[in-house]
N, C-alpha and C positions, 0 to 999 in steps of 0.2 A: 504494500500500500504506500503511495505518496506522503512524503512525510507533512505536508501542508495538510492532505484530507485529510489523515491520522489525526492532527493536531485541533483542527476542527470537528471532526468525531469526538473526541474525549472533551474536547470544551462544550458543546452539544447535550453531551451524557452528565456532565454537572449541572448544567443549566435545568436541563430535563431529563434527567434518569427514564429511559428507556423502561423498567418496570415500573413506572405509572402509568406508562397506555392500557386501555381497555385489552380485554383478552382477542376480539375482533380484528381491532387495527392493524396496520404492517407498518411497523417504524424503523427507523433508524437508516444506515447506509444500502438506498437503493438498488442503484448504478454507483458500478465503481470503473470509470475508464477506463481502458488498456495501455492507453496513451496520454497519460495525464498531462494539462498543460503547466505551465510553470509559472503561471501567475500566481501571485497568493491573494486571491479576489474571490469574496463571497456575494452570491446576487442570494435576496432575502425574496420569497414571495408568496402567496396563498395556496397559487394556482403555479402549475407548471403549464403551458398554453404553449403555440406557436407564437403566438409575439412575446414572451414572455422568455423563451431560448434565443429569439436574436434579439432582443437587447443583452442577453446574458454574453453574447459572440460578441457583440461588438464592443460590451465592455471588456472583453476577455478574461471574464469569470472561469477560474476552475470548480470552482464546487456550487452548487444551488442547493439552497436551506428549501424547502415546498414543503408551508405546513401541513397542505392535504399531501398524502402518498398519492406518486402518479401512475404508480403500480400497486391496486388494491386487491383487487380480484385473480383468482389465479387467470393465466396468461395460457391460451395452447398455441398461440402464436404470435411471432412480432414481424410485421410488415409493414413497407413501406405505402400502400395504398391505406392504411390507417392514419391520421392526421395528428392524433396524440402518440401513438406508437413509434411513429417517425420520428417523435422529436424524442424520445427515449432514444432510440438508433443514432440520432444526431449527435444526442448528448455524448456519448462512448464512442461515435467514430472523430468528435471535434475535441476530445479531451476534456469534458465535463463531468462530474461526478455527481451525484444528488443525495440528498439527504432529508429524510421525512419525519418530524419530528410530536405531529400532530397530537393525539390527546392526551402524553405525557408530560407536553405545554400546556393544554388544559386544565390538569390535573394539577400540578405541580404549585408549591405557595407562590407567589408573585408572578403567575401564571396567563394566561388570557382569559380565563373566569375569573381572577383575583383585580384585573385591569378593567373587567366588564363591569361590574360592583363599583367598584372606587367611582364611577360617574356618575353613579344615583345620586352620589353624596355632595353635598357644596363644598365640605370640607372633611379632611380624614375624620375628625374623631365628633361628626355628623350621626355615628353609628358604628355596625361592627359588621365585619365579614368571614361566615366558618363555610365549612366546607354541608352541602348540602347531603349527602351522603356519605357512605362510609370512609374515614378516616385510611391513606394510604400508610405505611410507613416503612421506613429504610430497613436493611438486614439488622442493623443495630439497634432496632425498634425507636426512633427519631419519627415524629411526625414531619413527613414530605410533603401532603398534599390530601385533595380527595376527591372526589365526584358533583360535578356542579359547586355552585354558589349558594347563599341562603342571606342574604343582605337584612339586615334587622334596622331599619331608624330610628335615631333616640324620638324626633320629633314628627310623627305622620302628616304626611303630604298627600293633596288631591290626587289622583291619577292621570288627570291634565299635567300637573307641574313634573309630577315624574316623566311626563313622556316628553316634556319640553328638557327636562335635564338630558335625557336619553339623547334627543337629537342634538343637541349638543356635542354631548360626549361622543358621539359618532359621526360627525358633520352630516349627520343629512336633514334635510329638507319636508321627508316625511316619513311616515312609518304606518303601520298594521296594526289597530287595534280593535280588542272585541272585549266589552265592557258586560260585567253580570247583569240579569235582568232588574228592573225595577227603576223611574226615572229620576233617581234621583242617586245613581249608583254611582255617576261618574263627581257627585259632591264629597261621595263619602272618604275620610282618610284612610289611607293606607301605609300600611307601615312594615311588613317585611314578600321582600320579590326573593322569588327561586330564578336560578339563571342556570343556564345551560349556551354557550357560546354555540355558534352554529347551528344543528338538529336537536331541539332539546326535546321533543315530545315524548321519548319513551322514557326519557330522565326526570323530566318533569310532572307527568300524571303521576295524581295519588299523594304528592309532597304539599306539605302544610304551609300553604300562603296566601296572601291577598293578593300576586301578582306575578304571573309566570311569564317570564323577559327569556325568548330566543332569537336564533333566527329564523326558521322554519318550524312551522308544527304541520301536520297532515290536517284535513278538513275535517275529518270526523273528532281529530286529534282535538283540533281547538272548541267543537262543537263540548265534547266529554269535560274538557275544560271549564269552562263556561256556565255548565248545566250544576257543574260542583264547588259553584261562587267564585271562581275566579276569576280574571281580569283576565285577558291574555295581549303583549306587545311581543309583535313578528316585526326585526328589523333588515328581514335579507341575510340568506344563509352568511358570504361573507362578510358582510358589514359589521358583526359582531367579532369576525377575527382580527381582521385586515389594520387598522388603527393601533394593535399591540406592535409590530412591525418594528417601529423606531425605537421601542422599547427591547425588541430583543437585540434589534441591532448596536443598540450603546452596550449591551450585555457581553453577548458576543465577542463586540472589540476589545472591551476593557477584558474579558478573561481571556481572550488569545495574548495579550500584552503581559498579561499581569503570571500566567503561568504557561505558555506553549514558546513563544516567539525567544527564539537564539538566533545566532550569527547567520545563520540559513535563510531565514525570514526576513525582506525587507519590503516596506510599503507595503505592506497588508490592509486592504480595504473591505469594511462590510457595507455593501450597497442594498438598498431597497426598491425593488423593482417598480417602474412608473408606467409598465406595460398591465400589472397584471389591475385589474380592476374588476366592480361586481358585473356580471354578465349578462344581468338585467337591468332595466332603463322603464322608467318613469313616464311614459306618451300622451 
């Protein structure tokens, strides 16, 4: 293995321990080129995409962080008349290497559910944020992490002002909401949201709150919701990841600097992709 990937793999594995992903998931080192290039340049992205590997070419990225795996499902073939496949094939015949790091960022404390949370809030200690679910923990029994969010406010806010904090926290403009029956539902305060970043619906039903914040729920999903008093805010599957980005890329840098990088390494950049965006639109 390349000693740049290498060095990015174990900084990666601290950031986000590999046993905090879901049993489901496929994480970690993807694609490992055969021909590694010799830049020491990280492209950061949600989505691995065709525009999303040439910008990674032209910045001459070796390695790509892709929080979703772009190899989830098993594989009985890899070809070029496939348009995602291809760039897998690209990536290893152009000296790119990929790395998936997806729900044991989730998972993990200072996480992309721990980043989803912090923007309910005006101010940190506005409230508290635990883990919604069962508690993960390290071989040394260390709490790492857990399943979902569960955000508690000291002070209960409308579900207007929550959803106005939300677009905020996620620059967008609008968002999905389905408010419990009764009219006078959307006056009432509310004071602790379950979160699940991206697909929370199977994470979320059944969990005790006045407000289930994902990005996607299934229709029947949100309907089941709904009917057992809860609020539901659907913000676009990646809208809810995509914003943590800058956060792992200061991460990132400062631990390749701080415990990988010797005489070997020089100019090491972690970049975040300006191709990859949500792939739906507003009309």
């Amino acid at each position: 293995m390349a000693l740049f990937l290498k060095a990015v793999c174990r900084t990666m594995e601290r950031i986000a321990p590999l046993r905090l992903a879901e049993k489901w998931d496929n994480v970690g080192l993807l694609i490992e080129s055969p021909v590694p290039r010799t830049t020491n340049r990280v492209m950061l992205t949600i989505d691995l995409t065709p525009e999303v590997l040439a910008e990674s070419l032209k910045a001459e990225a070796s390695v790509i962080v892709s929080y979703h795996p772009p190899i989830f499902q098993a594989l009985k073939s890899l070809t070029l008349s496939n348009p995602l496949q291809a760039s897998l094939l690209r990536c290893a015949a152009e000296g790119i290497s990929v790395y998936s790091p997806h729900t044991s960022l989730d998972s993990v404390w200072g996480g992309v559910n721990d980043w989803l949370g912090e923007g309910l809030m005006e101010h940190k200690d506005d409230g508290e944020i635990q883990a919604l679910k069962g508690i993960k923990q390290s071989p040394s029994g260390d709490d790492e992490g857990g399943e979902g969010r569960l955000v508690v406010l000291k002070t209960p806010v409308s579900i207007d002002i929550l959803a106005g904090r939300i677009k905020r926290h996620l620059g967008l403009s609008h968002l999905q909401a389905s408010y419990t029956a009764g009219a006078l539902s959307r006056l009432a305060p509310v004071s602790t949201i379950a979160i699940c970043a991206g697909s929370g619906g199977s994470m979320l039903l059944g969990s005790v709150a006045d407000v289930y914040l994902t990005g996607e729920m299934g229709h029947h999903e949100v309907l089941a919701a709904v009917a057992a008093g809860k609020h539901v805010i659907l913000c676009g599957h990646t809208n809810t990841e995509r914003g943590y980005l800058p956060t792992l890329a200061s991460k990132l840098q400062e631990e390749l600097q701080r415990h990988e990088l010797d005489s070997d390494f020089k100019d090491v950049q972690v970049l975040i992709s300006k191709s990859d965006v949500h792939p739906l639109h507003i009309v």
